[in-house]
Steps between C-alpha positions, in 0.01 A plus 500: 500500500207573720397900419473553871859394514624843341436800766495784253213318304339517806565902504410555165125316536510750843559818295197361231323425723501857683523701152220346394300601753568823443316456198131631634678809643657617157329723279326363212690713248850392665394125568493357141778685357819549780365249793410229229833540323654475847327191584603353151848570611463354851379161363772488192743548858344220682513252147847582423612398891248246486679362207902588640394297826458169208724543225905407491741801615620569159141581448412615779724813496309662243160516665662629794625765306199573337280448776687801675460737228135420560521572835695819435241588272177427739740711764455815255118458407418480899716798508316641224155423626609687857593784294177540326278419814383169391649335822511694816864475666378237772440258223791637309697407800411167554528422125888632519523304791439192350698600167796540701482162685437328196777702312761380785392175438513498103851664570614250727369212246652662184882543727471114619439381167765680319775333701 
């Protein structure tokens, strides 16, 4: 399978690629503890459907599963760094914009490959 094949990897490189260039804009003290945590989260995201998009469904199930967690959890820490100032809401707004696409599309991925 070609990796341009599956759309929402092609969503998930969009939202790293836009989060990290948020990077020069974040506060030192914020950028190597939340933002870097963030951006660990956002890559274990991208290997996990990286990895769904190759394996065989009985596998492939469980990095769905866990890849949405992820996502659930990067939803929060964006959250968290609006809260505390370390993204103003324009960029907070196109982050949950592309959160929700890709969560609609890890949703959608998760339902057809249960039946």
């Amino acid at each position: 399978m070609n990796d341009g094949d599956v759309p929402i990897l092609r969503k998930i490189h969009e939202l790293y690629k836009t989060f990290h260039e948020y990077r020069s804009v974040v506060p030192k003290s914020e950028r190597f503890s939340i933002f870097e945590r963030s951006e660990n989260i956002l890559i274990d995201i991208l290997e996990y459907v990286l990895e769904a998009s190759y394996v065989s469904k009985d596998r492939k199930m469980v990095l769905l599963e866990k890849a949405s967690v992820k996502l659930n959890i990067f939803r929060f820490f964006v959250r968290l760094m609006k809260e505390s100032k370390t993204l103003d809401v324009k960029k907070y707004t196109l982050l949950q914009s592309i959160i929700d696409e890709i969560g609609r599309m890890l949703g959608g991925w998760i339902r057809s490959t249960e039946r």
